[in-house]
C-alpha positions as CSV (number, residue, x, y, z in Angstrom):
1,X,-18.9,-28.7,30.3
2,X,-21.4,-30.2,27.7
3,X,-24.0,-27.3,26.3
4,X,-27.5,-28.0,27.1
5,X,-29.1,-29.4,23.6
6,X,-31.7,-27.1,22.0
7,X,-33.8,-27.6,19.6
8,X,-32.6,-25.9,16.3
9,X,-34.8,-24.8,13.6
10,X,-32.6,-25.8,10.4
11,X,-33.8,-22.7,8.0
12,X,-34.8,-23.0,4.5
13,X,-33.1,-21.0,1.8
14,X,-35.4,-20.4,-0.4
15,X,-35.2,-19.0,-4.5
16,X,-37.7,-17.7,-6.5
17,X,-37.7,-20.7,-9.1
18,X,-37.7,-22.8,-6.1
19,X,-40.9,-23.8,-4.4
20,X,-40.9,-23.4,-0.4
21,X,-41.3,-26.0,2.2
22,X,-45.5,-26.5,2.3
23,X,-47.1,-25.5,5.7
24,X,-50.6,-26.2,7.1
25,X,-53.5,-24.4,6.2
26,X,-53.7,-23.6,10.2
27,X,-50.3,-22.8,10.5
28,X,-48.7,-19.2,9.9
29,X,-45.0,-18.9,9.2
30,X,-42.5,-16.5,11.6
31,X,-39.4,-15.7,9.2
32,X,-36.0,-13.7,9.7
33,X,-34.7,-12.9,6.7
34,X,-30.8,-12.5,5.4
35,X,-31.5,-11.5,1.7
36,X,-28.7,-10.7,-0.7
37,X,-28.5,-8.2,-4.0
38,X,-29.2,-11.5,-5.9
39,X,-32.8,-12.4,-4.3
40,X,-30.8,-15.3,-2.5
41,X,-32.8,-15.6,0.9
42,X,-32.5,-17.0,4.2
43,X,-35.1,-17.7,5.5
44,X,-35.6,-18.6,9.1
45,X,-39.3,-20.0,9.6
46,X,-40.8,-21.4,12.6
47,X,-44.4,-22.9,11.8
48,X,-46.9,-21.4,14.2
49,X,-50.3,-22.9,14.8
50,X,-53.8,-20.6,14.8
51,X,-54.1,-18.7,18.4
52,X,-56.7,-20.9,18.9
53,X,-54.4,-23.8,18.8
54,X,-54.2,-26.3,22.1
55,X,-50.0,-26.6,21.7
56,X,-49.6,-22.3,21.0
57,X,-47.4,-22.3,24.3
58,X,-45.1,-24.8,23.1
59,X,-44.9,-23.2,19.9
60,X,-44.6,-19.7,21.1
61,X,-41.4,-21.5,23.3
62,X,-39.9,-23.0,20.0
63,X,-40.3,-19.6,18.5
64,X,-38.0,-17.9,21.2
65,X,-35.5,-20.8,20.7
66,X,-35.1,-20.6,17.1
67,X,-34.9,-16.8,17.0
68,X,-32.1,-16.9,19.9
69,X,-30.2,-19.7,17.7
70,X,-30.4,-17.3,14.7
71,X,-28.8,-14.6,16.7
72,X,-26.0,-16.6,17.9
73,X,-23.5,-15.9,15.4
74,X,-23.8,-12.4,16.3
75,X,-21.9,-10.8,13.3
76,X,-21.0,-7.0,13.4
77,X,-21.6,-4.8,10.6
78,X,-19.6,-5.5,7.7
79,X,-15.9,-4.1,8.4
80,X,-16.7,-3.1,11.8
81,X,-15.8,-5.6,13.8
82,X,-16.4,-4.1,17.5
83,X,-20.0,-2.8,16.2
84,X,-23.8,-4.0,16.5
85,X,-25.5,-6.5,13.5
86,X,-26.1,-4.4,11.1
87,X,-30.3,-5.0,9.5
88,X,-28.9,-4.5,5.9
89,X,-29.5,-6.9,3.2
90,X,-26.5,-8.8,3.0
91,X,-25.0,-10.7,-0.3
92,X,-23.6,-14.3,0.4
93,X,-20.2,-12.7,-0.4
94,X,-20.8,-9.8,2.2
95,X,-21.8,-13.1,4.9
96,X,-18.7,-14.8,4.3
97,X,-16.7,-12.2,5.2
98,X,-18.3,-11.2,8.2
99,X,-18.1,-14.3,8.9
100,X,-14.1,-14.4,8.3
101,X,-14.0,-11.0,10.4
102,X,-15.8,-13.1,13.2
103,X,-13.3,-16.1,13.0
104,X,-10.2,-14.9,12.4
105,X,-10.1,-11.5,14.1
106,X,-9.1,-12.8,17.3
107,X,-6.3,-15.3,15.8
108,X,-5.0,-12.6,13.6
109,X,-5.2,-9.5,16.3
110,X,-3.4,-11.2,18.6
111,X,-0.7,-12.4,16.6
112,X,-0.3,-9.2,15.0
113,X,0.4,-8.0,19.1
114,X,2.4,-11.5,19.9
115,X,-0.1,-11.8,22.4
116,X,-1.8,-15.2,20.6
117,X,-0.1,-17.3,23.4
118,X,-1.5,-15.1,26.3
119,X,-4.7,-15.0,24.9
120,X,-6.1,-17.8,22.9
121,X,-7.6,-20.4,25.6
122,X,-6.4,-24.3,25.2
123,X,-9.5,-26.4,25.2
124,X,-8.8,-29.8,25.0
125,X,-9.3,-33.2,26.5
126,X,-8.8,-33.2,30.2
127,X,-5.3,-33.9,31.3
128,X,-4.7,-32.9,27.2
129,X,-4.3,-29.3,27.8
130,X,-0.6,-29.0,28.6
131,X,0.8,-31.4,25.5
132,X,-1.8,-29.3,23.3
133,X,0.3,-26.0,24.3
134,X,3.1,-27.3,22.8
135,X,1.2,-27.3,19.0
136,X,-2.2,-25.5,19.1
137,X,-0.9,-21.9,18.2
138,X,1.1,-23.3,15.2
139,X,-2.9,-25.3,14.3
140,X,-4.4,-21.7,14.7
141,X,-2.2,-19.6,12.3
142,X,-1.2,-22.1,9.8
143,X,-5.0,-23.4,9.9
144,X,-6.3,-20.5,9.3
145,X,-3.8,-18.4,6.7
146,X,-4.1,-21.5,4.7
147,X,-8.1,-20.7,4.0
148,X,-7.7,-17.2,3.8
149,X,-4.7,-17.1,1.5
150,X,-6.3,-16.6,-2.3
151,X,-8.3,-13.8,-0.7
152,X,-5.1,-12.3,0.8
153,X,-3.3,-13.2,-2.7
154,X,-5.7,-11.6,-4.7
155,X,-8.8,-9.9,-3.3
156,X,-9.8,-6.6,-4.4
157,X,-7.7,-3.8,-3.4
158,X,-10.3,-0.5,-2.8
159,X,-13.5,-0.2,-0.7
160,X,-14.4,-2.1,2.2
161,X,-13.2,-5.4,1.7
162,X,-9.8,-4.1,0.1
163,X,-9.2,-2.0,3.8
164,X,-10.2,-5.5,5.7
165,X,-7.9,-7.8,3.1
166,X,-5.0,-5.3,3.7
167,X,-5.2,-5.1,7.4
168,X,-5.8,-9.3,7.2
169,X,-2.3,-9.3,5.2
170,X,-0.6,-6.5,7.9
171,X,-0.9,-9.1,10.5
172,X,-0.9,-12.5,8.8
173,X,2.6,-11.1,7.9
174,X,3.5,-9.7,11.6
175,X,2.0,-13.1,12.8
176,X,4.7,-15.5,10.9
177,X,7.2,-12.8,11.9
178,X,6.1,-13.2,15.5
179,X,6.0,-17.2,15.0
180,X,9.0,-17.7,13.7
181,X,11.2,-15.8,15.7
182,X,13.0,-18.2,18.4
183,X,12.8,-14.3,20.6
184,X,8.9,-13.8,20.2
185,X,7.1,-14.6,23.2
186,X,4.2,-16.0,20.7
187,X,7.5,-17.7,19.0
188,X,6.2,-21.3,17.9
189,X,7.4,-24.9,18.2
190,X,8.9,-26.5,14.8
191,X,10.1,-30.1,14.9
192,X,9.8,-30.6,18.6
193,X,6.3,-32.0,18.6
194,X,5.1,-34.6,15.5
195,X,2.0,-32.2,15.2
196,X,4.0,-29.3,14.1
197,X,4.8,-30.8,10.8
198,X,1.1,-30.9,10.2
199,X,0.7,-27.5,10.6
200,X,4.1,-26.6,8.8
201,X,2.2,-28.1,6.1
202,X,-0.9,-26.2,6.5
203,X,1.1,-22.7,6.8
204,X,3.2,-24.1,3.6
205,X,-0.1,-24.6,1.9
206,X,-0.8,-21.0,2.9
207,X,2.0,-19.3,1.3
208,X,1.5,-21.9,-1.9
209,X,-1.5,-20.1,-2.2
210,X,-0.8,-16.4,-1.6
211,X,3.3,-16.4,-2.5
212,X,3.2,-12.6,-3.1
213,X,1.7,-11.7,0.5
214,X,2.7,-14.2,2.5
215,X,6.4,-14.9,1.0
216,X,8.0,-11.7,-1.1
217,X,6.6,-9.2,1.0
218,X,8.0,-10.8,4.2
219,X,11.4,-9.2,5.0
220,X,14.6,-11.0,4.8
221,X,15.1,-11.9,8.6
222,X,11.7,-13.0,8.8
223,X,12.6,-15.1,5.6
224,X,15.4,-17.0,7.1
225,X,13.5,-18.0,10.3
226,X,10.6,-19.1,8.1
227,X,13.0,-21.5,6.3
228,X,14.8,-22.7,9.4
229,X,11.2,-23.3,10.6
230,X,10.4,-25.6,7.7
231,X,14.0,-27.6,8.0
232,X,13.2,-28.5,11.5
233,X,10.4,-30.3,10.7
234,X,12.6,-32.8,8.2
235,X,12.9,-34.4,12.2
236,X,9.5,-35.7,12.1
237,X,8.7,-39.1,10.9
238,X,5.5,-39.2,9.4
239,X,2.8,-42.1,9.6
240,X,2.1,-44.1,6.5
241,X,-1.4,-42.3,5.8
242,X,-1.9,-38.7,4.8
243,X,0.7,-37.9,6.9
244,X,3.7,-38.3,4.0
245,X,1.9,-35.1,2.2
246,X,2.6,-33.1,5.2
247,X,6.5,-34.1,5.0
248,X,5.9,-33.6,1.0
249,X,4.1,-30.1,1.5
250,X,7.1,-28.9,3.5
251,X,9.4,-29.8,0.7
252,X,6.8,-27.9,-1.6
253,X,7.6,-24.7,0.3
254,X,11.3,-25.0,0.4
255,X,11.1,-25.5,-3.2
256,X,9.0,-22.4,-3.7
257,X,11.8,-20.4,-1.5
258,X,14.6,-21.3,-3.6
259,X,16.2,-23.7,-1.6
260,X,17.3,-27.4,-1.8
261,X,14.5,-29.4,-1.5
262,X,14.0,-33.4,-1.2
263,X,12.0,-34.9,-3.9
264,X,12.5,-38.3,-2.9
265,X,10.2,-37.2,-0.3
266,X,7.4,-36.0,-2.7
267,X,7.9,-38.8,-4.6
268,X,7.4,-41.4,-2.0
269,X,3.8,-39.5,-1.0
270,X,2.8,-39.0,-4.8
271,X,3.5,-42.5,-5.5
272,X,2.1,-44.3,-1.9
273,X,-0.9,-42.3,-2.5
274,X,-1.3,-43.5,-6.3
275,X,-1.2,-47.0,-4.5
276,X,-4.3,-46.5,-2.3
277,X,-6.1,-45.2,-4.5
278,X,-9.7,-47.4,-3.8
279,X,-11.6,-46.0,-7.4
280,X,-14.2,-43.4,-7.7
281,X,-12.3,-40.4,-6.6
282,X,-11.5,-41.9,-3.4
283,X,-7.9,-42.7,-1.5
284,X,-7.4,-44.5,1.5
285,X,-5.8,-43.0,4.3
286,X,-3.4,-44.9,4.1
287,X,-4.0,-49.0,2.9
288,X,-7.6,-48.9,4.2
289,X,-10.4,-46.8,3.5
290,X,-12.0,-44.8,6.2
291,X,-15.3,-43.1,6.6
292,X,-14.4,-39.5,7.1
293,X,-13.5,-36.4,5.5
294,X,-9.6,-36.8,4.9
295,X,-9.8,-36.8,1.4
296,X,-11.0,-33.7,1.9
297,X,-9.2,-32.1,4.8
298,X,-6.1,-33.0,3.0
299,X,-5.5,-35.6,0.6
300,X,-6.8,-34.4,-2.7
301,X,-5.6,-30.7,-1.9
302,X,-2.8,-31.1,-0.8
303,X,-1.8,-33.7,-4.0
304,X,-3.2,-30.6,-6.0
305,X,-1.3,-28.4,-4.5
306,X,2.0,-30.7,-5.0
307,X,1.3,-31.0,-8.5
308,X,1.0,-27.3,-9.4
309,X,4.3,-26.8,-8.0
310,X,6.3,-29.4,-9.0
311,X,4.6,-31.9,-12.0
312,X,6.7,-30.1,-14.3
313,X,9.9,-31.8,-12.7
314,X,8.8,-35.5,-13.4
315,X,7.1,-37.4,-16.4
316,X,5.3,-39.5,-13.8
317,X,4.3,-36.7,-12.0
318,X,2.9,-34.7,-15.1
319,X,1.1,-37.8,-16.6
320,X,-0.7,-38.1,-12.7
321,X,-1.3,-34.5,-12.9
322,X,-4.7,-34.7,-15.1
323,X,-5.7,-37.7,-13.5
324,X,-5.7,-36.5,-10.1
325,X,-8.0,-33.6,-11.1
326,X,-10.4,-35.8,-12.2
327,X,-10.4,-38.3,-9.3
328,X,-10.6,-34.9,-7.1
329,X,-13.3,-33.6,-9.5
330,X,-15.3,-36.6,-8.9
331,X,-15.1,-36.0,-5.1
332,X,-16.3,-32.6,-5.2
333,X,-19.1,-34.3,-6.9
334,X,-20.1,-36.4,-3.9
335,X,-19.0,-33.9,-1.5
336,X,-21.7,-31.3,-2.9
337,X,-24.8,-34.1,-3.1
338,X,-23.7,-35.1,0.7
339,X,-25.1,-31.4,1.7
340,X,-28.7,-32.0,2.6
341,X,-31.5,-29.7,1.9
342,X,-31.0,-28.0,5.1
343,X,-27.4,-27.7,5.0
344,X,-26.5,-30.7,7.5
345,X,-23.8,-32.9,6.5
346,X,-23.0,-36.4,7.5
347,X,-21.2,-36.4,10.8
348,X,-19.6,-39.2,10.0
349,X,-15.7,-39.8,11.0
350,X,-13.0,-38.3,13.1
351,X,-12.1,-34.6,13.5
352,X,-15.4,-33.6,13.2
353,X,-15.0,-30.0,15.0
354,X,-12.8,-28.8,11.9
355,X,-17.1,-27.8,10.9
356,X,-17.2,-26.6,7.1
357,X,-13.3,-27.3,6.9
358,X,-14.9,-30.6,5.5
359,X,-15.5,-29.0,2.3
360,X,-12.0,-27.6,1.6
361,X,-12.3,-29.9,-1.7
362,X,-15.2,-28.6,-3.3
363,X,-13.8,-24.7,-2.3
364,X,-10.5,-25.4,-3.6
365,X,-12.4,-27.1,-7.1
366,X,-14.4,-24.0,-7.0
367,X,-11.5,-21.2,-6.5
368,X,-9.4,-23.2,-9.5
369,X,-12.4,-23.0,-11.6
370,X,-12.9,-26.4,-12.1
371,X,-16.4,-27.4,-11.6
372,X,-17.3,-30.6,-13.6
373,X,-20.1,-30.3,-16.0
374,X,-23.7,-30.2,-14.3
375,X,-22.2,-28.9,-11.0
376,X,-22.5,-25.1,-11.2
377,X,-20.7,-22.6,-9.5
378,X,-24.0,-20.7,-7.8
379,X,-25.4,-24.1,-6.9
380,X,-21.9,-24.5,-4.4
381,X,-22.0,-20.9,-3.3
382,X,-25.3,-21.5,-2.2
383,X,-24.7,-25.0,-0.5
384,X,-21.5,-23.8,1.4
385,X,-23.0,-20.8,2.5
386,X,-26.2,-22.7,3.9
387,X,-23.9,-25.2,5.3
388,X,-21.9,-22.0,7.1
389,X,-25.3,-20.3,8.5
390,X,-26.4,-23.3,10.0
391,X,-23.4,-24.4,11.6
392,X,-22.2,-21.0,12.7
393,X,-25.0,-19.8,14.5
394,X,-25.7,-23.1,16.9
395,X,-25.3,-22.0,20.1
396,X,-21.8,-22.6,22.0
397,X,-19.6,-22.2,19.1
398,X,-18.0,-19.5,20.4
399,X,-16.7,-18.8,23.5
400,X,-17.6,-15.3,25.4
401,X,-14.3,-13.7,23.9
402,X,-15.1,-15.0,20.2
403,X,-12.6,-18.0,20.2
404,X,-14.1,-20.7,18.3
405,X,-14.9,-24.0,20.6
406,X,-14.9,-27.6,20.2
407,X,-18.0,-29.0,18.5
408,X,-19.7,-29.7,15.3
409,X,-22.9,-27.7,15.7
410,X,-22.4,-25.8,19.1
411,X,-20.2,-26.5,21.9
412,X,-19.6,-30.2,22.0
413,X,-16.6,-31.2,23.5
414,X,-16.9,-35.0,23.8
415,X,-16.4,-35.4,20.0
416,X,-13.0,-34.0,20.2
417,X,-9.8,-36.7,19.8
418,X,-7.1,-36.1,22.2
419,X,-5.3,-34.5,19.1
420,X,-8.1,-31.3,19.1
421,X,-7.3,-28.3,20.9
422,X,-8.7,-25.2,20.3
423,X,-6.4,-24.1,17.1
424,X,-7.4,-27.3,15.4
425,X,-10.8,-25.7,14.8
426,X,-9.5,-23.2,12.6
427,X,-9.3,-25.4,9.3
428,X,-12.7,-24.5,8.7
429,X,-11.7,-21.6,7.1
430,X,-10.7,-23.9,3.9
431,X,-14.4,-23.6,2.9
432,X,-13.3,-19.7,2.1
433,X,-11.5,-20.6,-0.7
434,X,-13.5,-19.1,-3.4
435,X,-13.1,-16.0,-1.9
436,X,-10.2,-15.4,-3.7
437,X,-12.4,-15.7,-6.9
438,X,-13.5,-11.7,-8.0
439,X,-16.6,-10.4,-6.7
440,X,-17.7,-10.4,-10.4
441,X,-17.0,-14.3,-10.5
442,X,-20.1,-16.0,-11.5
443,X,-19.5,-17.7,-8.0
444,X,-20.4,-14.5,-6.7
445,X,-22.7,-12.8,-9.1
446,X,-24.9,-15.6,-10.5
447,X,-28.1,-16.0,-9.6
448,X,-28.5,-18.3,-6.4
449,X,-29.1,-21.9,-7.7
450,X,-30.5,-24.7,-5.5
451,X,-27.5,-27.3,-4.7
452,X,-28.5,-31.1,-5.7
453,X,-30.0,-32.5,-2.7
454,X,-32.1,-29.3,-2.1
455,X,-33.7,-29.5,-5.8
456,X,-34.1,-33.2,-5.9
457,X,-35.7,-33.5,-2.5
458,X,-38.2,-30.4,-4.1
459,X,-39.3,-32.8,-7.0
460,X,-36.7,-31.2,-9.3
461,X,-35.6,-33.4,-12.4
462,X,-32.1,-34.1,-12.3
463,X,-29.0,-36.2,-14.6
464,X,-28.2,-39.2,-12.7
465,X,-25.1,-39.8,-11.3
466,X,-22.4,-42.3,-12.0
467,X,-18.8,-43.6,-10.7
468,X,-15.6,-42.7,-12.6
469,X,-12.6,-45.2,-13.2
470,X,-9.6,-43.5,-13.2
């Protein structure tokens, strides 16, 4: 069923060298405030007119909504993930991982049980719900391990967030144990369906990213299924669109386990994708451009990914290697001055109820530390985590049991393709990237910077921006 619309109050996150959103002289302005160690704020305002005001009812109604949207999310206290909101300032860091608790406790919990087939509901178009069985619990895990990963890899080790990241890595582990075993009731289907290589790729992509946590530490038998797993997928023919990197990601992770590996494969998705190539850091999915968030979702990650592994095995991979980082540089570029002032994106495209998954680019830019010039690292810490707020706490996006539903902002199942189920919506954890970047990482620790569109729409001056040809 369709949520009811409400009307939303988008926030302003405001910053003490940054000048907030003017008001009437009559009006008075309501806030709920998030702040972090850094003075970053969120501020929640809802303008209200003088009591004397003709329209004070409707306002006083617009004040209940807003306040009810901001307490949607409902996050527990950080690293107490059955307990009440805690009223403690919180840092951006501290939000992201309550908001990582929120998401992925009930993925990981159950896999950790091999329960995640009993209990993760199948939404899904109508008469979609059976084929989406076959596939959404592979989307879930290899979704969602494949954001988490550089935390899991290499986030700190004592305190609170070490005793979360350990338990996280406890049942990411028991969770591709319990998947890959052809005896585990939550055992999961490999080559049988064309959408498991997708999410083959996606789990690949996860143990590229955190080798030490999510490959050596596995034990042997668990090892051997995980391989087997991969091989099965060979089966699959893939479209001629993004679809080759999945088949190329696959032979990424065989590579990366020591076993035979087809580089014809990566070759023909390295090279197709140096064909489409349409200029200013943007491929086409396949021959044609599209208007949606592909290049992002996968493309220039997953050829980033490819070429850490393996440019070292081809001189026309290595020469590629440099220029792909640029082209993808560019993108997180654009990706960052397409976040409005109030942390709305263009909804523009298909698979829109991946959310904040849109911006796996500019995350995986950040956690590689690769930020062009005039694109700072606070500026994107404070655009992602806007971006995250806002979406997050619409109302509907989670079910009564925490599962996340289809939608964009809320619960809005019409704008899902008869390919989204309910595990699809877990690649928005790629915006989590920089989370494997230190707490100390001037991601984390610099003071909060507005992002482009925030200080240009406030008057600021700003460089002007230009295309690249590479």
């Amino acid at each position: 069923m369709r949520m009811p619309k409400e009307r939303i109050n988008p926030g302003c996150f405001s910053e003490s060298s940054l000048s907030p959103p003017p008001t009437c002289e009559t009006e008075k302005a309501t806030r709920h405030d998030y702040r972090s160690s850094d003075g970053y704020t969120r501020d929640v305002m809802t303008s209200l007119k003088s009591p004397n005001s003709s329209t004070g009812a409707n306002r006083r109604n617009f004040l209940k909504q807003t306040l009810a949207a901001t307490a949607a999310l409902s996050l527990p206290a950080y690293g107490q993930s059955d307990t009440a909101a805690t009223a403690s300032p919180l840092s951006d860091r501290e939000f992201w991982l309550l908001l990582v608790e929120k998401i992925a406790n009930p993925v990981l919990k159950a896999l950790g049980q091999r329960q995640l087939k009993e209990k993760m509901p199948v939404e899904a178009k109508p008469g979609q719900e059976q084929s989406r069985r076959e596939c959404t619990y592979l989307e879930a895990m290899g979704r969602l391990l494949s954001g988490l990963a550089p935390w899991l890899e290499s986030g700190p080790a004592a305190g609170k967030e070490g005793s979360l990241r350990q338990r996280y890595c406890d049942l990411a582990r028991a969770g591709i144990a319990s998947g890959t075993d052809p005896a585990s009731p939550d055992y999961m289907n490999f080559g049988t369906t064309s959408q498991s290589l997708v999410d083959t790729a996606f789990l690949v992509l996860a143990i590229c990213r955190a080798p030490t946590e999510l490959w050596t530490k596995l034990d042997h038998r668990t090892k051997e299924n995980l391989i087997a797993a991969l091989k099965a997928t060979r089966t699959v023919l893939p479209g001629a669109n993004n679809w080759l990197l999945f088949s190329a990601m696959v032979e990424i992770g065989l590579n990366l386990m020591g076993e035979p590996w087809d580089a014809m494969r990566v070759d023909y998705a390295v090279r197709q994708h140096e064909d489409w190539f349409l200029g200013d850091g943007t491929y086409g999915d396949g021959p044609h451009f599209h208007w949606d968030y592909y290049n992002s979702f996968v493309i220039h990650p997953m050829l980033l990914q490819i070429m850490d592994h393996v440019s070292d095995r081809s001189a026309t991979w290595k020469s590629l290697r440099p220029i792909m980082l640029e082209r993808s540089q560019r993108y997180a570029v654009i990706q960052e001055r397409m976040i409005s002032p109030e942390g709305t994106f263009p909804a523009v495209g298909r698979s829109l109820s991946y959310r904040f998954g849109a911006f796996h680019l500019l995350a995986d830019i950040s956690l590689r530390n690769q930020l062009p010039t005039g694109l700072s690292p606070e500026q994107v810490r404070c655009a992602l985590t806007t971006v995250m707020r806002r979406m997050t706490e619409a109302p509907g996006t989670f079910d009564s049991n925490g599962w996340l539903t289809i939608g964009f902002a809320g619960h809005q199942p019409g704008i899902g393709e008869p390919y989204i189920s309910t595990g699809s919506c877990y690649l928005c954890s790629a915006a989590w990237l920089p989370l494997g970047l230190p707490p100390e990482h001037v991601f984390w620790s610099g003071k909060a910077r507005p992002w482009t569109a925030r200080a240009l729409w406030s008057g600021a001056d700003i460089q002007t921006d230009h295309a690249i040809d590479v």
